[in-house]
mmCIF file of the N, C-alpha and C atoms, coordinates in Angstrom:
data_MODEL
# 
_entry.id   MODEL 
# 
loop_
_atom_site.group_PDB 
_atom_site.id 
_atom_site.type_symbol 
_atom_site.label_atom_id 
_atom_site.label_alt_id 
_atom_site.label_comp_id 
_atom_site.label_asym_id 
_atom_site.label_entity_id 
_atom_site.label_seq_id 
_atom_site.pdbx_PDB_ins_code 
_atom_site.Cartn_x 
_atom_site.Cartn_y 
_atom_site.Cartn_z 
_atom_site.occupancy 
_atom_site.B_iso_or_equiv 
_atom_site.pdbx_formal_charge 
_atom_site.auth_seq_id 
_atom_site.auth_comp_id 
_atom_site.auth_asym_id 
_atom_site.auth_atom_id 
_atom_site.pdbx_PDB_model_num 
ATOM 1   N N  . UNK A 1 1  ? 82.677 -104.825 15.676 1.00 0.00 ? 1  UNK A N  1 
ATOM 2   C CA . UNK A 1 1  ? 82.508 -105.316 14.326 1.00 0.00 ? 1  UNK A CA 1 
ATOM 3   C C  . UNK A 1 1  ? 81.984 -106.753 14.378 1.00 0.00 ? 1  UNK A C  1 
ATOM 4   N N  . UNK A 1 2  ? 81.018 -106.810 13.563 1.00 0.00 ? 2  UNK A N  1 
ATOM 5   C CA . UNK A 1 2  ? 80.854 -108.414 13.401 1.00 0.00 ? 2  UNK A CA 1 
ATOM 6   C C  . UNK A 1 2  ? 81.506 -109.702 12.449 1.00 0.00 ? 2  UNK A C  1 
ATOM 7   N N  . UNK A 1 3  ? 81.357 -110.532 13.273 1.00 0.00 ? 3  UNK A N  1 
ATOM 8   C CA . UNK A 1 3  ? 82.352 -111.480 12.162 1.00 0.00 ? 3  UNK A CA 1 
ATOM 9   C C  . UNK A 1 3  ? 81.022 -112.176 11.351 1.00 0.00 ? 3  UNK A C  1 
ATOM 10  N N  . UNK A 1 4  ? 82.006 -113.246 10.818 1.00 0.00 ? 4  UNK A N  1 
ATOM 11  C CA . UNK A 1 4  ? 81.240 -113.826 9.476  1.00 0.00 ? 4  UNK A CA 1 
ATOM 12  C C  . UNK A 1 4  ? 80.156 -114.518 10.177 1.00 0.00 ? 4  UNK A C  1 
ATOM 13  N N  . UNK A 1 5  ? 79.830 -115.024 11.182 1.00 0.00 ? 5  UNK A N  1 
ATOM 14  C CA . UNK A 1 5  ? 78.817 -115.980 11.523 1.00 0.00 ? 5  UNK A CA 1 
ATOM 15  C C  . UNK A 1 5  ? 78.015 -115.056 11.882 1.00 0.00 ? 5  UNK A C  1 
ATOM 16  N N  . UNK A 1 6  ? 78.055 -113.867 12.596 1.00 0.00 ? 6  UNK A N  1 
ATOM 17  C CA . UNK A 1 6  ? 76.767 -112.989 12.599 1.00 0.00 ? 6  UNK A CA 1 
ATOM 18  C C  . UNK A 1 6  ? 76.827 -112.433 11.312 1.00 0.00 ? 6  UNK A C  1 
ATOM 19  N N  . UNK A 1 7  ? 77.295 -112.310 10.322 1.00 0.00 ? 7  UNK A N  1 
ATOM 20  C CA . UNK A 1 7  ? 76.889 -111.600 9.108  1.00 0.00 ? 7  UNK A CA 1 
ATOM 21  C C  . UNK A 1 7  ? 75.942 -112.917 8.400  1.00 0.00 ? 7  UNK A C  1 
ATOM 22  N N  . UNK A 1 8  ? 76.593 -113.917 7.998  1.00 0.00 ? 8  UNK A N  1 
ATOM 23  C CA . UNK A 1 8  ? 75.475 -115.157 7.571  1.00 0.00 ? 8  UNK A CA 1 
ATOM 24  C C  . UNK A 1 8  ? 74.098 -115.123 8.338  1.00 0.00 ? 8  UNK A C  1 
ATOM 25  N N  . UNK A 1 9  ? 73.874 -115.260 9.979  1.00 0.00 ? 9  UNK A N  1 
ATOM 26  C CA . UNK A 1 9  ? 72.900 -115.304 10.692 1.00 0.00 ? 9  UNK A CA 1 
ATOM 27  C C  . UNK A 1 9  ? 72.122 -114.001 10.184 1.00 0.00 ? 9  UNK A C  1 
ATOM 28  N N  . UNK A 1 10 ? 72.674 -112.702 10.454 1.00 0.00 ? 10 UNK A N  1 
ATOM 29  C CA . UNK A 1 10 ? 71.844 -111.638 10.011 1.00 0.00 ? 10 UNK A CA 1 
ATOM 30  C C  . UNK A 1 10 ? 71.195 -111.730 8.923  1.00 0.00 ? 10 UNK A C  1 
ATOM 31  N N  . UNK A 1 11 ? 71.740 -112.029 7.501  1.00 0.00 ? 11 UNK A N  1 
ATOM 32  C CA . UNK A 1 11 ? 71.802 -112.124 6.341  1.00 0.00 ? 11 UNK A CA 1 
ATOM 33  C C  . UNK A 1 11 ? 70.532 -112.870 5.987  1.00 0.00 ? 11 UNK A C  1 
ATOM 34  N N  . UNK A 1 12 ? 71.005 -114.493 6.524  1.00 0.00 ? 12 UNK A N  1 
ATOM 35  C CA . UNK A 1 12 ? 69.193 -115.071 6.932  1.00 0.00 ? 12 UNK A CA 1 
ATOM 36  C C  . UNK A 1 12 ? 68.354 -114.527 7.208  1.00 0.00 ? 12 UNK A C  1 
ATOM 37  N N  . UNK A 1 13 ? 68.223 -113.656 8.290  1.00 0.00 ? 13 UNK A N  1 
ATOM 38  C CA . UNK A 1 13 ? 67.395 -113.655 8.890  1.00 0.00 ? 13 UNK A CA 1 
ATOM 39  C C  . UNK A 1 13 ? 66.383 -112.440 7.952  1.00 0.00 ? 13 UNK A C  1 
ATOM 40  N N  . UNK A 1 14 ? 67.455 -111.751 7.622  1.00 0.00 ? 14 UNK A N  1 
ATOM 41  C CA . UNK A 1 14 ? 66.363 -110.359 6.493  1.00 0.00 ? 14 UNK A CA 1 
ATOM 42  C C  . UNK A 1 14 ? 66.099 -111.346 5.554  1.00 0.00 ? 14 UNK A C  1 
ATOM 43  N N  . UNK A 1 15 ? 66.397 -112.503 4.750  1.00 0.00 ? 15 UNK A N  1 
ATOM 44  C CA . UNK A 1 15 ? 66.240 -112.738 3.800  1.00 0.00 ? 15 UNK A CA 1 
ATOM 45  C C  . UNK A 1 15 ? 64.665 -113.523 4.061  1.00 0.00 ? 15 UNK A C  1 
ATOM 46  N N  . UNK A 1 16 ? 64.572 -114.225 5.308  1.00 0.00 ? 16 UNK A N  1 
ATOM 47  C CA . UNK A 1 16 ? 63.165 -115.030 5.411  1.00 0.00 ? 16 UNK A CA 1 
ATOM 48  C C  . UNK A 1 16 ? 62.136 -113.716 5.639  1.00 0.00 ? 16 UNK A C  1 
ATOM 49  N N  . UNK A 1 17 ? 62.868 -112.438 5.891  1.00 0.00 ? 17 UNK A N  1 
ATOM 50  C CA . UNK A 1 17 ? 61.595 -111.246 6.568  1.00 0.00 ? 17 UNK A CA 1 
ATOM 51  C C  . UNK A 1 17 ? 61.221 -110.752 4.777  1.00 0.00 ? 17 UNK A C  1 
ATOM 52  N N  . UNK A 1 18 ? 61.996 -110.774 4.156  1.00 0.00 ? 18 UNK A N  1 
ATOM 53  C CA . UNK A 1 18 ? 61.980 -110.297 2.824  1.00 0.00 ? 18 UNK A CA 1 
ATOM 54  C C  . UNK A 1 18 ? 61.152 -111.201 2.164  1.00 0.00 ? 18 UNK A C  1 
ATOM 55  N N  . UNK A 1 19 ? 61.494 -112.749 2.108  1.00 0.00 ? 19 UNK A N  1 
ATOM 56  C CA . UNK A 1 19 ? 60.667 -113.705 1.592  1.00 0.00 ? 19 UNK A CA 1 
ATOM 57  C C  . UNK A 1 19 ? 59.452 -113.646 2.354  1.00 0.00 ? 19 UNK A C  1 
ATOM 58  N N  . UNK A 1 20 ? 59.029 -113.266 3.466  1.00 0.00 ? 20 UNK A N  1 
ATOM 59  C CA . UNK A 1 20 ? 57.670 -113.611 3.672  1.00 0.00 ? 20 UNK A CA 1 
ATOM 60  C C  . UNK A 1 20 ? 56.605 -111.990 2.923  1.00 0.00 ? 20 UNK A C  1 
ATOM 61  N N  . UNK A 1 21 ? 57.318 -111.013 2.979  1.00 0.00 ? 21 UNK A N  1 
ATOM 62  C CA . UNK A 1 21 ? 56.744 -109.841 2.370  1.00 0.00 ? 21 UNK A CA 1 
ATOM 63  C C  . UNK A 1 21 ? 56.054 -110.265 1.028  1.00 0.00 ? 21 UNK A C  1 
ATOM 64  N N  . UNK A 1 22 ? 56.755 -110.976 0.096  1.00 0.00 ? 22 UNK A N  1 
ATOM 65  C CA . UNK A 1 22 ? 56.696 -111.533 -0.995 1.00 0.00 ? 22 UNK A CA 1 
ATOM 66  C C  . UNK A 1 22 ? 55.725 -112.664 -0.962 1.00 0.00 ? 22 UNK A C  1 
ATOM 67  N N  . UNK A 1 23 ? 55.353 -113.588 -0.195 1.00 0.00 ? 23 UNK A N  1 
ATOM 68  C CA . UNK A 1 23 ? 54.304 -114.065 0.025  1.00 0.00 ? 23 UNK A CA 1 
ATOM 69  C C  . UNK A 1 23 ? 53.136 -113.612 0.356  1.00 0.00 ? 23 UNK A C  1 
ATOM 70  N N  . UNK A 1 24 ? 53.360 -112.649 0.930  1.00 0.00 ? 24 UNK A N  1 
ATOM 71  C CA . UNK A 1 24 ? 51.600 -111.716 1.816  1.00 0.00 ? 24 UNK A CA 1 
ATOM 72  C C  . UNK A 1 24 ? 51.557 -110.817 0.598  1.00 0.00 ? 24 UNK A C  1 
ATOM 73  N N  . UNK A 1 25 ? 52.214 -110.643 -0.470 1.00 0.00 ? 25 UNK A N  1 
ATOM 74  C CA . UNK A 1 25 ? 52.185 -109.593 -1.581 1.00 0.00 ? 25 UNK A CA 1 
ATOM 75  C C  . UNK A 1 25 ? 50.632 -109.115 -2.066 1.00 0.00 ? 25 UNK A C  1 
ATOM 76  N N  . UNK A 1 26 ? 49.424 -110.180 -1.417 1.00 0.00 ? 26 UNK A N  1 
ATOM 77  C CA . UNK A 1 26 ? 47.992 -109.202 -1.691 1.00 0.00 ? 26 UNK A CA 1 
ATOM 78  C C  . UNK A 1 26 ? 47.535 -107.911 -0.853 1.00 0.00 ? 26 UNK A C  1 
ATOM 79  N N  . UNK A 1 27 ? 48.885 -108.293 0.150  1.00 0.00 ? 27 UNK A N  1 
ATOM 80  C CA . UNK A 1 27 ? 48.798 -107.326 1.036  1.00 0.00 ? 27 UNK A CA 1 
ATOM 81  C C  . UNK A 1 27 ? 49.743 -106.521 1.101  1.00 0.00 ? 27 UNK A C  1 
ATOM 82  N N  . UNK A 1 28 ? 49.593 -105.535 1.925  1.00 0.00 ? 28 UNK A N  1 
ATOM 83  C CA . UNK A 1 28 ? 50.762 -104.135 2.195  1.00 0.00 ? 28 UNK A CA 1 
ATOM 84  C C  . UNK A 1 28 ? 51.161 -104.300 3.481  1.00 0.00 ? 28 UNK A C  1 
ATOM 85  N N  . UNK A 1 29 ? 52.574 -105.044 3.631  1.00 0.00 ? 29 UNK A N  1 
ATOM 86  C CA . UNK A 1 29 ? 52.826 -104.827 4.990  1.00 0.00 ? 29 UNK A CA 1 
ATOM 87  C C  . UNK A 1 29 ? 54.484 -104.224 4.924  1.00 0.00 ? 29 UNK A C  1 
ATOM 88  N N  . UNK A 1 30 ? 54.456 -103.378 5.927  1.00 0.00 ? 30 UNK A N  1 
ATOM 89  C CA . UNK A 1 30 ? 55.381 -102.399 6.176  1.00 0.00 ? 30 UNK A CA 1 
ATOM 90  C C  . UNK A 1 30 ? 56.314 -102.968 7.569  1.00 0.00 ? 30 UNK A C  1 
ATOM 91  N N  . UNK A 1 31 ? 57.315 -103.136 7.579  1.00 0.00 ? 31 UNK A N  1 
ATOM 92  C CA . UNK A 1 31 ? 58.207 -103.570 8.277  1.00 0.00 ? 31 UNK A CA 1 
ATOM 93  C C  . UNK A 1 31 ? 59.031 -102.402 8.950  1.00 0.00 ? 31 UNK A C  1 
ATOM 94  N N  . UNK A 1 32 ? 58.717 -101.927 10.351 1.00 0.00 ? 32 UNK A N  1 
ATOM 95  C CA . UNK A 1 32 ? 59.553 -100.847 10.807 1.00 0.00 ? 32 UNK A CA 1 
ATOM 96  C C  . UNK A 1 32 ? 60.382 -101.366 12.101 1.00 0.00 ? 32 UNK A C  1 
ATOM 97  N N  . UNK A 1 33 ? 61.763 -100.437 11.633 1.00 0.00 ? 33 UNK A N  1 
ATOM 98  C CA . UNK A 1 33 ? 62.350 -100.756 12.884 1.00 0.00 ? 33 UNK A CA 1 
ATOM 99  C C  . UNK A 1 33 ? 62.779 -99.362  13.385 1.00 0.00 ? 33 UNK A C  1 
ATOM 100 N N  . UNK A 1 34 ? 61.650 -99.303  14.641 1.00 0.00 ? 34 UNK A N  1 
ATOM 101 C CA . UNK A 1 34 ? 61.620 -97.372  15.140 1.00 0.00 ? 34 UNK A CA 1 
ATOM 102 C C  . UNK A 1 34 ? 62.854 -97.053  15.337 1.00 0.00 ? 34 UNK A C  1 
ATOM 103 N N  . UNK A 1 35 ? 62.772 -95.507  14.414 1.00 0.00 ? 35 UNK A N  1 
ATOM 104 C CA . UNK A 1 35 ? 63.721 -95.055  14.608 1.00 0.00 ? 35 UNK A CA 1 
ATOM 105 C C  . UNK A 1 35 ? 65.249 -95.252  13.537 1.00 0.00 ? 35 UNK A C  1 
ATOM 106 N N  . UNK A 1 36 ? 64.698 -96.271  12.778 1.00 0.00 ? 36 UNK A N  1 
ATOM 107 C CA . UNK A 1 36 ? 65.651 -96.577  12.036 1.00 0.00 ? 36 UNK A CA 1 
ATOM 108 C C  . UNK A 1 36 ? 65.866 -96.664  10.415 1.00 0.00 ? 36 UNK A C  1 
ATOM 109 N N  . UNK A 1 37 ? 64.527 -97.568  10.308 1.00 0.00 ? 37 UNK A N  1 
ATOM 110 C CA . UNK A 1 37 ? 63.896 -97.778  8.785  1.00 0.00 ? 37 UNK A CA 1 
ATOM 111 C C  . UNK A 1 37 ? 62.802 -98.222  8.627  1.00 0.00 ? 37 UNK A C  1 
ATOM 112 N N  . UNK A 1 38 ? 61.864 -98.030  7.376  1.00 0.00 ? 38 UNK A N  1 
ATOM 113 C CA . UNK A 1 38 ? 60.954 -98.272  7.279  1.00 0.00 ? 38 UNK A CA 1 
ATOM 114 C C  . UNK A 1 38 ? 61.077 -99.649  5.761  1.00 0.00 ? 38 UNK A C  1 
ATOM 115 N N  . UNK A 1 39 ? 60.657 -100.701 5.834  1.00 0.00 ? 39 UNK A N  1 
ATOM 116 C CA . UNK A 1 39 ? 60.338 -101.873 4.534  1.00 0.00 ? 39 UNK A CA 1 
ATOM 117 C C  . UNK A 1 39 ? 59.179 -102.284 4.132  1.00 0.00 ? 39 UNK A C  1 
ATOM 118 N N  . UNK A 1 40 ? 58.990 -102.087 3.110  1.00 0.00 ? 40 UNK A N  1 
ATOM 119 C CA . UNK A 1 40 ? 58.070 -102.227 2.130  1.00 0.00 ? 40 UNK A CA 1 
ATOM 120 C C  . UNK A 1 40 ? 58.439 -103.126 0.663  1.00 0.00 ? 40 UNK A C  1 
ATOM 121 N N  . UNK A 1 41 ? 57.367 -103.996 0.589  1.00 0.00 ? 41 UNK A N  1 
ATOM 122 C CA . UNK A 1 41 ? 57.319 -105.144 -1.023 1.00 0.00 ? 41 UNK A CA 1 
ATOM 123 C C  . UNK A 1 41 ? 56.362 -103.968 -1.938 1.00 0.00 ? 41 UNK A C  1 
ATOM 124 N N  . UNK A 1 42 ? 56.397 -103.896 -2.931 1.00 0.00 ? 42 UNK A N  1 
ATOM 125 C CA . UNK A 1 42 ? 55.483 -103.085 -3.447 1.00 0.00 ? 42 UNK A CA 1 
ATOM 126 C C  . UNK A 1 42 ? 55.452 -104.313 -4.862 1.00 0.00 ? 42 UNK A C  1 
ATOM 127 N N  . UNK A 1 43 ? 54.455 -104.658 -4.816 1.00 0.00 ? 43 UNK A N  1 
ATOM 128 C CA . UNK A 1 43 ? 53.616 -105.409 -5.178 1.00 0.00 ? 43 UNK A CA 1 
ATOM 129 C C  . UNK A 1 43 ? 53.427 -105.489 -6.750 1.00 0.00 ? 43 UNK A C  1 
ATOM 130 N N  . UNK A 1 44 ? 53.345 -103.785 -7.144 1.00 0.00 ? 44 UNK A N  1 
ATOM 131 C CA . UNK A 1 44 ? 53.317 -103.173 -8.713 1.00 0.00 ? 44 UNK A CA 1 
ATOM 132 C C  . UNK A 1 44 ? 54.438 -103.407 -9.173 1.00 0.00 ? 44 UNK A C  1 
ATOM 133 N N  . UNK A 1 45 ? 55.458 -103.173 -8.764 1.00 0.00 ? 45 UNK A N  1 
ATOM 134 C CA . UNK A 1 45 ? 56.777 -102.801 -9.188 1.00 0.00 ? 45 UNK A CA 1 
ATOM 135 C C  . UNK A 1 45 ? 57.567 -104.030 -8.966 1.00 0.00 ? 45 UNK A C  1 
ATOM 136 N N  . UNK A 1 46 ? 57.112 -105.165 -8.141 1.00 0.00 ? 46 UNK A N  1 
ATOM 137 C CA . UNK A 1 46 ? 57.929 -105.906 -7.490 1.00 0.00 ? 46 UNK A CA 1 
ATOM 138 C C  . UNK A 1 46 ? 59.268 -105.645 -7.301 1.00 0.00 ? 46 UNK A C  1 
ATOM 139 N N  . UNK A 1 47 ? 59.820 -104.779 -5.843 1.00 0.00 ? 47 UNK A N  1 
ATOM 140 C CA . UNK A 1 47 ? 60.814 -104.320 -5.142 1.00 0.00 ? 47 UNK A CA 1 
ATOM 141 C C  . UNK A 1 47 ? 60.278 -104.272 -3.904 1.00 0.00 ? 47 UNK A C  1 
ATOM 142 N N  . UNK A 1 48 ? 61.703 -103.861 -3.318 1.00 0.00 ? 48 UNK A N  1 
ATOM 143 C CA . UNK A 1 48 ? 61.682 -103.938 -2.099 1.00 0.00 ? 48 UNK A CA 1 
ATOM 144 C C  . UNK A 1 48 ? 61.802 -102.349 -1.888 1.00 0.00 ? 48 UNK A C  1 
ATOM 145 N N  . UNK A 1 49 ? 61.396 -101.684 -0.981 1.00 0.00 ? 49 UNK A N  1 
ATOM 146 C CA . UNK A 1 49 ? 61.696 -100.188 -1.041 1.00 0.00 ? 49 UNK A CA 1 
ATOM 147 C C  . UNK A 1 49 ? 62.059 -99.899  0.573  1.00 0.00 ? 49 UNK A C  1 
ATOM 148 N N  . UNK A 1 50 ? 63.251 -99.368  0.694  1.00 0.00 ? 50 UNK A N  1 
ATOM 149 C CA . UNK A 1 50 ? 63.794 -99.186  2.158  1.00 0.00 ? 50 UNK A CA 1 
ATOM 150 C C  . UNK A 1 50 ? 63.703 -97.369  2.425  1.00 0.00 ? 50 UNK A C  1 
ATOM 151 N N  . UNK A 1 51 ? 63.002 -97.154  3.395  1.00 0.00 ? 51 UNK A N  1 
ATOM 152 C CA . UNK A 1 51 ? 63.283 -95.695  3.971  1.00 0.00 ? 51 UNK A CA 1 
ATOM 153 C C  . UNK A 1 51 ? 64.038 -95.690  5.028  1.00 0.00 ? 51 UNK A C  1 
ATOM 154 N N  . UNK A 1 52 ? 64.953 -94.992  4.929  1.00 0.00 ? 52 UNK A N  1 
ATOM 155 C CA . UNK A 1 52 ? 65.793 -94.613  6.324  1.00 0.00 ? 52 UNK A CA 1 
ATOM 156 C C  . UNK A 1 52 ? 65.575 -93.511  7.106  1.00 0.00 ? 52 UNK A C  1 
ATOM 157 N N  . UNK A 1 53 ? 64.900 -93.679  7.935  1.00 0.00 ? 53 UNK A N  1 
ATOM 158 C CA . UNK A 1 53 ? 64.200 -92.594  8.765  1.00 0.00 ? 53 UNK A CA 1 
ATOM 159 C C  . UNK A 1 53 ? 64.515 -91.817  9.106  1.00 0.00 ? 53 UNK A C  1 
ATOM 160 N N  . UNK A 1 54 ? 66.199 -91.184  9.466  1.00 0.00 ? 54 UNK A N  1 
ATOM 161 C CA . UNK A 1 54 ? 66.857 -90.393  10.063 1.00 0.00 ? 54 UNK A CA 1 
ATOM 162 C C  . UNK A 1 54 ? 66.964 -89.340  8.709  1.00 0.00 ? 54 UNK A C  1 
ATOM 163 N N  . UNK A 1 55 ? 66.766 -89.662  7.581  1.00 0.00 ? 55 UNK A N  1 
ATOM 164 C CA . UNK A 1 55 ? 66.851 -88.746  6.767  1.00 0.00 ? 55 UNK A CA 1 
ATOM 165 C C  . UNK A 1 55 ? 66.056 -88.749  5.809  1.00 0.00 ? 55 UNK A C  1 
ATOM 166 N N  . UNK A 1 56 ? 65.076 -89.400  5.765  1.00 0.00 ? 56 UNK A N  1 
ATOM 167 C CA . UNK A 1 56 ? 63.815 -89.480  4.328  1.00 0.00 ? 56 UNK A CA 1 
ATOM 168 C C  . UNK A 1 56 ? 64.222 -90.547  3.534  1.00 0.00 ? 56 UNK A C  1 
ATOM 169 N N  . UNK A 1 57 ? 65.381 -90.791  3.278  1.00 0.00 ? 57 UNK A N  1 
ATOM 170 C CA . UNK A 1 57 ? 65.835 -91.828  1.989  1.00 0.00 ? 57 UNK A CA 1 
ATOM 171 C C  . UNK A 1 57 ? 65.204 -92.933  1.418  1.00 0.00 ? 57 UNK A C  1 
ATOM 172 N N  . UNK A 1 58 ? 64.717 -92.499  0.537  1.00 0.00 ? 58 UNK A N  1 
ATOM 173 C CA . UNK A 1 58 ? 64.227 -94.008  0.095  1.00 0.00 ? 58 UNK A CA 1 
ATOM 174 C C  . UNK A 1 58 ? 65.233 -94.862  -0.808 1.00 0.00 ? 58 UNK A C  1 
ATOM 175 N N  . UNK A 1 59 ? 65.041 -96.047  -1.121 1.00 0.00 ? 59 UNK A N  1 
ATOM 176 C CA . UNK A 1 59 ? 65.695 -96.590  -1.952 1.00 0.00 ? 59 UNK A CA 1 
ATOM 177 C C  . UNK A 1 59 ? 64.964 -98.192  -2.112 1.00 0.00 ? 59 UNK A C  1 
ATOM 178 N N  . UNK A 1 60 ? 65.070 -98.579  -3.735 1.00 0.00 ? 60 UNK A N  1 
ATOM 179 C CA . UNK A 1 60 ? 64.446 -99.296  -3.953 1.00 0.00 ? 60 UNK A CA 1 
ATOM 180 C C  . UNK A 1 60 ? 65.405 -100.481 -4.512 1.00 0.00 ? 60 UNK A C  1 
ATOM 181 N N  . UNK A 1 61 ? 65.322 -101.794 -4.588 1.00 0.00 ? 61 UNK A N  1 
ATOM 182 C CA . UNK A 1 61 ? 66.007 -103.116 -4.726 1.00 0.00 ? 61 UNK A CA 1 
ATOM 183 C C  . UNK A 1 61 ? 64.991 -103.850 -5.358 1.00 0.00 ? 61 UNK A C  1 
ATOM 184 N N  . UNK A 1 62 ? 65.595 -104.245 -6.640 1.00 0.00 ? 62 UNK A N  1 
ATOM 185 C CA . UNK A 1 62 ? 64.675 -105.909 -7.457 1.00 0.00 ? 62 UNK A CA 1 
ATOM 186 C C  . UNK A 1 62 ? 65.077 -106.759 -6.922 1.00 0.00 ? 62 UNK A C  1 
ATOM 187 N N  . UNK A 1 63 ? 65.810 -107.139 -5.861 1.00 0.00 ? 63 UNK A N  1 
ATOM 188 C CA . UNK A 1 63 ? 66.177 -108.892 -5.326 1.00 0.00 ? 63 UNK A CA 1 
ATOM 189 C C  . UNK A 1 63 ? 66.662 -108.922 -3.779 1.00 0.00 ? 63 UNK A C  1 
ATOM 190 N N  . UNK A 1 64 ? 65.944 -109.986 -3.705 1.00 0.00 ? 64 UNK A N  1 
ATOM 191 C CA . UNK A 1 64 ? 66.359 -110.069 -2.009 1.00 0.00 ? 64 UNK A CA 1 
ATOM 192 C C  . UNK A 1 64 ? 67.732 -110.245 -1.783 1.00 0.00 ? 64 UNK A C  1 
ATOM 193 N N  . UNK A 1 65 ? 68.284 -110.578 -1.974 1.00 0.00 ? 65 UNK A N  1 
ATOM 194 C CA . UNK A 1 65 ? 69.796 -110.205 -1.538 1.00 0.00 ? 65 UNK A CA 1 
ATOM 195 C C  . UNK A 1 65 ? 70.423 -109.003 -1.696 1.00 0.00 ? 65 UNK A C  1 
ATOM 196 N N  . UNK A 1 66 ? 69.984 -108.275 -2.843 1.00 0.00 ? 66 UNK A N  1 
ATOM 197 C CA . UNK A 1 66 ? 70.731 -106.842 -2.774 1.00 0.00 ? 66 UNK A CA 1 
ATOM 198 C C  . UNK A 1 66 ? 70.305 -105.782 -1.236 1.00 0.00 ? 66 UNK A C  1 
ATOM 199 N N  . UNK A 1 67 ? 68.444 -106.258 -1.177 1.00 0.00 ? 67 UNK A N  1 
ATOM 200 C CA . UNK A 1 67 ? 68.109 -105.375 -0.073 1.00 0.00 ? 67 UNK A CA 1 
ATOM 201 C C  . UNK A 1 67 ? 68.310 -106.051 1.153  1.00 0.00 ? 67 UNK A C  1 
ATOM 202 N N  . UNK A 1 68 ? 68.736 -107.420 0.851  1.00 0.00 ? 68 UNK A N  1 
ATOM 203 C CA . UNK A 1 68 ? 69.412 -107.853 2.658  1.00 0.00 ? 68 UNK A CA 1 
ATOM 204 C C  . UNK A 1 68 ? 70.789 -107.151 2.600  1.00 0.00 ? 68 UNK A C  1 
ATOM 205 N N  . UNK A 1 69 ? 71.304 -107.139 1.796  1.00 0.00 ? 69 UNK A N  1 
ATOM 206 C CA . UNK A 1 69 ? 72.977 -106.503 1.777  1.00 0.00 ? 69 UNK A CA 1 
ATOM 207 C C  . UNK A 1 69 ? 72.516 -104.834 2.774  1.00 0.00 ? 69 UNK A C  1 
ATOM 208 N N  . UNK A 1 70 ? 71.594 -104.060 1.977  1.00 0.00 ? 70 UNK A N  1 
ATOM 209 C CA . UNK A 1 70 ? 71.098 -102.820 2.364  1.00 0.00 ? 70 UNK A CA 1 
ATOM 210 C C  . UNK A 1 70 ? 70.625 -102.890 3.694  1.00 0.00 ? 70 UNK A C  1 
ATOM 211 N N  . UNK A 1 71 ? 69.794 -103.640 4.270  1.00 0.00 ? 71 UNK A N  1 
ATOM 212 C CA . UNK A 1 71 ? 69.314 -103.959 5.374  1.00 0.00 ? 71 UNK A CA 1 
ATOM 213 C C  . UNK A 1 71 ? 70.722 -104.401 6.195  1.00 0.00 ? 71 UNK A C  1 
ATOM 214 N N  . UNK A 1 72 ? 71.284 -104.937 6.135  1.00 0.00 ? 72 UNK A N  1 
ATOM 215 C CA . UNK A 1 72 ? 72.560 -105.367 7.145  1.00 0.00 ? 72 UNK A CA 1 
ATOM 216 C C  . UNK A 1 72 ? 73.393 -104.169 7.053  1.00 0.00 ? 72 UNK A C  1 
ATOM 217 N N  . UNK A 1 73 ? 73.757 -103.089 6.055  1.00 0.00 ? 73 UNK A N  1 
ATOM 218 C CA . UNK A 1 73 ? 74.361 -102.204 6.065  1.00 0.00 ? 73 UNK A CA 1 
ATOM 219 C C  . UNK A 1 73 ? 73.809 -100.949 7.193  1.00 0.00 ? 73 UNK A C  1 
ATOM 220 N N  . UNK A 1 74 ? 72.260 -100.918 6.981  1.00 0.00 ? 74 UNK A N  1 
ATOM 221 C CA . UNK A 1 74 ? 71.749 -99.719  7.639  1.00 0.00 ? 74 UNK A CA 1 
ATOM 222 C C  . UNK A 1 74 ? 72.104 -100.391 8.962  1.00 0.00 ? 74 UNK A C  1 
ATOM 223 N N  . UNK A 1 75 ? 71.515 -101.489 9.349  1.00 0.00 ? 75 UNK A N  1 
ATOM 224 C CA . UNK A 1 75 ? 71.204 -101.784 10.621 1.00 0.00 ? 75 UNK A CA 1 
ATOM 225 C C  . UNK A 1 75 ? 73.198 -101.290 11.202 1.00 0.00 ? 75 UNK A C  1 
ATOM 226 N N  . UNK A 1 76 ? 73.939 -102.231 11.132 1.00 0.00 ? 76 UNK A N  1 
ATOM 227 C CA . UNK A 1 76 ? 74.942 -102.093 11.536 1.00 0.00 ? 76 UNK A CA 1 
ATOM 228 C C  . UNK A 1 76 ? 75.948 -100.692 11.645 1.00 0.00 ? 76 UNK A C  1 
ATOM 229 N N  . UNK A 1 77 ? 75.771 -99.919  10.720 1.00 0.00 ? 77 UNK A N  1 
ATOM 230 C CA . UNK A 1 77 ? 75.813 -98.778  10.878 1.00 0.00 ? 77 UNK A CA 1 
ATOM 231 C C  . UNK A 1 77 ? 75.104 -98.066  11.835 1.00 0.00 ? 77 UNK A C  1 
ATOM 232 N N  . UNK A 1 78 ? 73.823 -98.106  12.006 1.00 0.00 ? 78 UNK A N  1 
ATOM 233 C CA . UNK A 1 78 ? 73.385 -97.571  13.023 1.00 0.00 ? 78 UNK A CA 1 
ATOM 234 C C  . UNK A 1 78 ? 74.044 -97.378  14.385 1.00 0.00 ? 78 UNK A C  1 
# 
């Protein structure tokens, strides 16, 4: 289990990968971690849209913190 200082560190760390998606937003860039999930900014909609690869799932988030919460959940679960 992780404690609070890797949950803050993690937490950062999706949040600057999330903020830079949001900057390149003329562009489409897809963030994969094989085998695990697939991230996407979608640009129209402004969200974040997470696929979880092991089962199709998509799921979509209006704010970077809800989909870092999602992102630290998948990962660690894994």
């Amino acid at each position: 289990m992780m404690g609070r200082d890797t949950f803050i560190y993690e937490h950062n760390r999706y949040k600057k990968m999330l903020n830079n998606l949001i900057e390149y937003e003329v562009s489409t860039i897809t963030h994969t971690m094989p085998g695990l999930m697939e991230l996407v900014y979608s640009k129209a909609s402004q969200t974040f849209q997470i696929t979880t690869l092991a089962d199709g799932n998509v799921s979509l988030y209006d704010d970077i913190d809800t989909a870092c919460d999602a992102l630290y959940t998948i990962y660690t679960l894994s």
